[in-house]
C-alpha positions as CSV (number, residue, x, y, z in Angstrom):
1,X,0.0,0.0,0.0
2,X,1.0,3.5,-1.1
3,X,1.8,5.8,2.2
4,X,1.5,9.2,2.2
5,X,3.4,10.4,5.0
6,X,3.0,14.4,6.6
7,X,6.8,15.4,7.9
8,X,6.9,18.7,9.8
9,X,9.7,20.4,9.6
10,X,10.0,18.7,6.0
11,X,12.3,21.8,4.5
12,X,15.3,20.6,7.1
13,X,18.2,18.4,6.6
14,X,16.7,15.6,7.8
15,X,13.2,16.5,6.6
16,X,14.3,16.9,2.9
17,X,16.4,13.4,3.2
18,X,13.4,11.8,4.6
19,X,11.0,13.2,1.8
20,X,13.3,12.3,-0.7
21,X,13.8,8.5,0.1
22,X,10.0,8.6,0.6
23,X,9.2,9.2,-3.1
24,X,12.2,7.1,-4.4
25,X,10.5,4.0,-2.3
26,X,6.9,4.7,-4.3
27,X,5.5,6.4,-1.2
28,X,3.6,10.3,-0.9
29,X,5.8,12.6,1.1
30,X,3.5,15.6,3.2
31,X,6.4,18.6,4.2
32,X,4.5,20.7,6.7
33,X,7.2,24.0,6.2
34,X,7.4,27.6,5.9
35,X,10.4,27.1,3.9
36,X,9.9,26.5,-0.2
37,X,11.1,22.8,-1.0
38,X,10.6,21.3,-4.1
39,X,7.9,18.8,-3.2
40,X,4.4,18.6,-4.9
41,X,2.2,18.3,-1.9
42,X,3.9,20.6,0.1
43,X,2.0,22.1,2.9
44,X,2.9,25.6,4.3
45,X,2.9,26.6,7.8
46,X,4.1,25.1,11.2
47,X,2.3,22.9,13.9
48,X,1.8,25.9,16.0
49,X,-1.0,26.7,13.3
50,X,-3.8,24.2,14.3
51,X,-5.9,24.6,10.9
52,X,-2.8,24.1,9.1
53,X,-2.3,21.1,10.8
54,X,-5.7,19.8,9.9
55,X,-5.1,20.6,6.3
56,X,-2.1,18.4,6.0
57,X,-2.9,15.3,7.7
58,X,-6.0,14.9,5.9
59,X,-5.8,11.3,4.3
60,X,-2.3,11.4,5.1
61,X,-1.3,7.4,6.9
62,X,1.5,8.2,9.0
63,X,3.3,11.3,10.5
64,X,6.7,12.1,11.5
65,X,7.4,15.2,13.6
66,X,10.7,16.6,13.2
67,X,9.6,20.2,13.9
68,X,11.1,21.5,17.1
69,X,11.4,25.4,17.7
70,X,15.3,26.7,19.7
71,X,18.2,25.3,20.5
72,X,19.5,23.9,23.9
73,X,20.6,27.4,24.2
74,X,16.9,29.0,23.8
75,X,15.6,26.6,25.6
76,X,17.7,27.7,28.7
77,X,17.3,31.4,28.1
78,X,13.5,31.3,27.8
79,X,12.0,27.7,29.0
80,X,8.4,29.1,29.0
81,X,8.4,30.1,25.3
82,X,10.0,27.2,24.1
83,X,7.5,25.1,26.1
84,X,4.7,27.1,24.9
85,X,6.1,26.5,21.1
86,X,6.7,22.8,21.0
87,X,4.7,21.0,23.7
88,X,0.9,22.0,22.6
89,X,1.0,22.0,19.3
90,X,3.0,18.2,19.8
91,X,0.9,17.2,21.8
92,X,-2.3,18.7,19.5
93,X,-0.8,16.9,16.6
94,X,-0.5,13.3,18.5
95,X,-4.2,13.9,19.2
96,X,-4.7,13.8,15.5
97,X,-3.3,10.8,15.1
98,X,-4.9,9.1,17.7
99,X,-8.4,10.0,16.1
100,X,-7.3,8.5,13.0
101,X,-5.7,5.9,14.0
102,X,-2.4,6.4,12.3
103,X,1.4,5.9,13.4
104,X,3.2,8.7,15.2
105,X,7.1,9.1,15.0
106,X,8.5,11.3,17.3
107,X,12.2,13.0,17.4
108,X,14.0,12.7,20.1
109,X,17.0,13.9,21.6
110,X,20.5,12.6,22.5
111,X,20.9,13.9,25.2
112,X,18.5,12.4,27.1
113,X,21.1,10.2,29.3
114,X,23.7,13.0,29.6
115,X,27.0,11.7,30.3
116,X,28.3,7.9,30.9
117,X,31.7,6.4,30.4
118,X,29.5,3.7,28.0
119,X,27.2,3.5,25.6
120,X,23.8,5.8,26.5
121,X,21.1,3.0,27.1
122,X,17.3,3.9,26.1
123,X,16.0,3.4,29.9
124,X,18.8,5.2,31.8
125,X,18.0,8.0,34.3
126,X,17.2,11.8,32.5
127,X,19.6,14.1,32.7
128,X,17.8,16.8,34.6
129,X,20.6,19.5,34.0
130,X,19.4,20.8,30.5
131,X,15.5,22.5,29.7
132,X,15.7,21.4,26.0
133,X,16.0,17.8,27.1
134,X,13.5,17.9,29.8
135,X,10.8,19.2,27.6
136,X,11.5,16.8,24.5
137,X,11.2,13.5,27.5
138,X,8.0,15.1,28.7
139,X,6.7,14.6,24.6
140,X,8.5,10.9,25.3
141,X,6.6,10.1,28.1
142,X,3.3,11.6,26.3
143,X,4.5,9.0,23.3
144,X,4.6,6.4,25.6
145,X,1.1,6.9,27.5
146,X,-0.6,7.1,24.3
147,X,0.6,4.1,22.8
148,X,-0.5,2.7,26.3
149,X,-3.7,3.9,27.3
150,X,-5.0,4.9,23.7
151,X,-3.0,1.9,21.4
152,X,-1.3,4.8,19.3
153,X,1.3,2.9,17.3
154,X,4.5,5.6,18.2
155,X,7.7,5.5,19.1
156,X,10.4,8.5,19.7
157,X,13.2,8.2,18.0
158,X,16.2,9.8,19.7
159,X,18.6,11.1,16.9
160,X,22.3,11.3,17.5
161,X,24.8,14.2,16.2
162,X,23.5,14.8,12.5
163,X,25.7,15.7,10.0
164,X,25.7,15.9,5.7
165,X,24.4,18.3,3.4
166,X,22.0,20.8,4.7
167,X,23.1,20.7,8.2
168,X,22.6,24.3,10.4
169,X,25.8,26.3,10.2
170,X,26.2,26.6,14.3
171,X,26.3,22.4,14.0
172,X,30.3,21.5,15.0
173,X,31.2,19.9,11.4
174,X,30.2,22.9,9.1
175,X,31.9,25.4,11.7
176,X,35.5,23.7,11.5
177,X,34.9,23.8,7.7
178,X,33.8,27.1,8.1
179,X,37.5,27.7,9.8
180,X,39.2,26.0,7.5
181,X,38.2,27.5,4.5
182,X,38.7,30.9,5.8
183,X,42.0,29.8,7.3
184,X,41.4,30.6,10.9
185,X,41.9,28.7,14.4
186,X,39.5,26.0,14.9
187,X,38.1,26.5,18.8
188,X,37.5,23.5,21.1
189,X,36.3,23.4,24.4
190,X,38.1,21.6,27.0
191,X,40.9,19.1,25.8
192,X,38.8,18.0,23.1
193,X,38.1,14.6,24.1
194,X,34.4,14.6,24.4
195,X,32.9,11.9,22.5
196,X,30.1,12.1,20.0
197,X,28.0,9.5,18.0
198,X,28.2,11.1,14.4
199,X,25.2,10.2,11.9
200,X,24.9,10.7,8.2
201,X,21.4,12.3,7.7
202,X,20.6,9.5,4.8
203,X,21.2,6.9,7.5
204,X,18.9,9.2,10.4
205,X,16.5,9.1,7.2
206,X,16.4,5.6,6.7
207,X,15.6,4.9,10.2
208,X,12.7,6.9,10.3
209,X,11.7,5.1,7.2
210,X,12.1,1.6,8.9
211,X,10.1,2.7,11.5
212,X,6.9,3.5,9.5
213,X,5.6,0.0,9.5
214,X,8.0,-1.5,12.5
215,X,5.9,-2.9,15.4
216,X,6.1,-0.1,18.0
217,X,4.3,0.7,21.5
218,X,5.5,3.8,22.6
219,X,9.2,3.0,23.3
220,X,12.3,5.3,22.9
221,X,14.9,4.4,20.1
222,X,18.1,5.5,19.8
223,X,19.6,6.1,16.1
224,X,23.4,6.5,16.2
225,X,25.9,4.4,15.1
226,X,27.5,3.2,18.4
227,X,30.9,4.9,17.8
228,X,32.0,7.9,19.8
229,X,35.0,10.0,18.1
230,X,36.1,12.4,19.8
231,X,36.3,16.3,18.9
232,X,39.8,16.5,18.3
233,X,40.2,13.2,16.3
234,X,37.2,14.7,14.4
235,X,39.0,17.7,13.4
236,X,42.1,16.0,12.7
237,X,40.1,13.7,10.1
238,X,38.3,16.8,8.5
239,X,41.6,18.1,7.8
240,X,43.1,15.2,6.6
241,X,40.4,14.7,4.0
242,X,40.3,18.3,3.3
243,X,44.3,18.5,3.0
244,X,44.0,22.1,4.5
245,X,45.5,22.8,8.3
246,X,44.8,25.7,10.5
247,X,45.8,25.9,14.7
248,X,43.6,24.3,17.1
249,X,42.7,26.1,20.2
250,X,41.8,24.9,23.7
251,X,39.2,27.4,25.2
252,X,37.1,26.8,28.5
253,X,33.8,25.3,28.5
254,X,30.9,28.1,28.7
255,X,28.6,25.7,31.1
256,X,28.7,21.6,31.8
257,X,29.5,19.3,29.0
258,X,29.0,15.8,28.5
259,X,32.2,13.8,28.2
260,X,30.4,10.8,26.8
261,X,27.5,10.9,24.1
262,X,27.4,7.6,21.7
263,X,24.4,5.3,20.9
264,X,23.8,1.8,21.9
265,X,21.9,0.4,19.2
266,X,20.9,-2.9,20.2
267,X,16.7,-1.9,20.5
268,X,17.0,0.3,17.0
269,X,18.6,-2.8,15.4
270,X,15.6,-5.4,17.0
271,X,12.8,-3.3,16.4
272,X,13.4,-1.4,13.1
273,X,16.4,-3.4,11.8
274,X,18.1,-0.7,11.1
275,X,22.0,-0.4,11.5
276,X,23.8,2.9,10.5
277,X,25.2,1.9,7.2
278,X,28.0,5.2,6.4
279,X,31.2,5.1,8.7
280,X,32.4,8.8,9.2
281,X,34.9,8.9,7.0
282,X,33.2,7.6,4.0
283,X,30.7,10.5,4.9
284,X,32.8,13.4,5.8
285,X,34.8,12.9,2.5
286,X,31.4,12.7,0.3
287,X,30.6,16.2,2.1
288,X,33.9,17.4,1.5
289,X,34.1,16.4,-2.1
């Protein structure tokens, strides 16, 4: 059966990936965006727009909800706004899915865990040191009640650090490219050996794809690869590939930062089959070239 699939925040880098390998397998990608993407049933608007929101799911047999308004940063500043933004109309949009009866993906957050010396399990504590996070695992355990009380087939899907074309210009990746083509120091907090799970948005995109039809009840999932690199190796292997070299600079940490942050993959792998299939070098050089 054909699926026609509404993605909010369809015009992002993941959004765009995911609409794209929706209409190569046969199926109807729905972008819910204010930006203009190149997609015939394009939807314009946001979530926070109810009657927009009504307009695009109609007929539509799943939805994926990537839209998520501020940073960790904004969410900090100014908790209330960001609350305001993302939790009713999430919450709103789930409600439409539960009267129709159709599958609800959710994304998630990393940083969920915070830090640990291994792998960040689905079912470990919540860090309770960051707003952003808090507020995406109150949506997680909303995910999770519906499925339970109501049946809603959902899941939350907690993405790992993104990275490929279309990626935001503050993410870590396009800012030492940014250095290095404008040959200046490269900044890194700390010594630079905080770990990171690094994810090629076609592989992020897949996932989300697997987990469409995958038998779900509410659970978190977390989409990395299960490989932590570490900042400086990372920069080291950007300018290897790139063959250009600038300074690296130590600078102190502006607020706590996890040491740790890499995926265990074991419950994405059971449930969705799905195992991250670009290694980071094979993708960084693709986004160089």
């Amino acid at each position: 059966m054909q699926r026609r699939v509404l993605v909010t925040a369809g015009g992002g880098a993941v959004g765009q990936e995911l609409c794209r390998q929706l209409a190569t397998n046969g199926d109807i990608p729905v972008p819910l965006d204010e930006r203009q993407i190149g997609f015939a049933e394009h939807v314009y608007g946001r979530t926070v727009d109810g009657e927009v929101v009504a307009q695009a799911i109609q007929d539509c047999t799943h939805v994926v909800h990537l839209e998520w308004s501020g940073s960790v940063a904004e969410a900090t500043a100014d908790p209330l706004k960001r609350h305001e933004r993302n939790l009713g109309p999430t919450i709103s949009l789930m409600d439409h899915c539960r009267a129709r009866e159709i599958p609800f993906l959710f994304a998630s957050t990393a940083t969920y865990a915070g830090t640990h010396p291994e792998a960040s399990q689905e079912e470990m504590p919540r860090n309770e040191r960051a707003i952003y996070t808090i507020q995406k695992s109150y949506i997680e355990s909303n995910v999770r009640a519906y499925a339970q009380m109501f049946g809603l087939k959902a899941a939350s899907l907690r993405i790992f650090n993104v990275y490929g074309p279309g990626g935001r210009d503050t993410q870590i990746i396009p800012r030492i490219r940014a250095s290095l083509a404008n040959g200046i120091p490269i900044r890194l907090t700390g010594d630079g050996g905080q770990q990171r799970d690094f994810i090629h948005v076609s592989d992020v995109a897949r996932a989300f794809l697997l987990a469409l039809d995958a038998p779900l009840t509410g659970e978190p999932i977390n989409v990395g690869t299960g490989r932590g690199t570490s900042m400086l190796d990372l920069v080291n292997l950007i300018m290897d590939l790139s063959g250009q070299r600038v300074p690296i600079e130590m600078i102190p940490a502006k607020g706590e930062e996890a040491r740790y942050l890499f995926a265990d993959t074991r419950r994405a792998e059971e449930i969705l089959g799905f195992r991250a299939s670009i290694h980071l070098e094979d993708g960084l050089r693709g986004l160089i070239a």
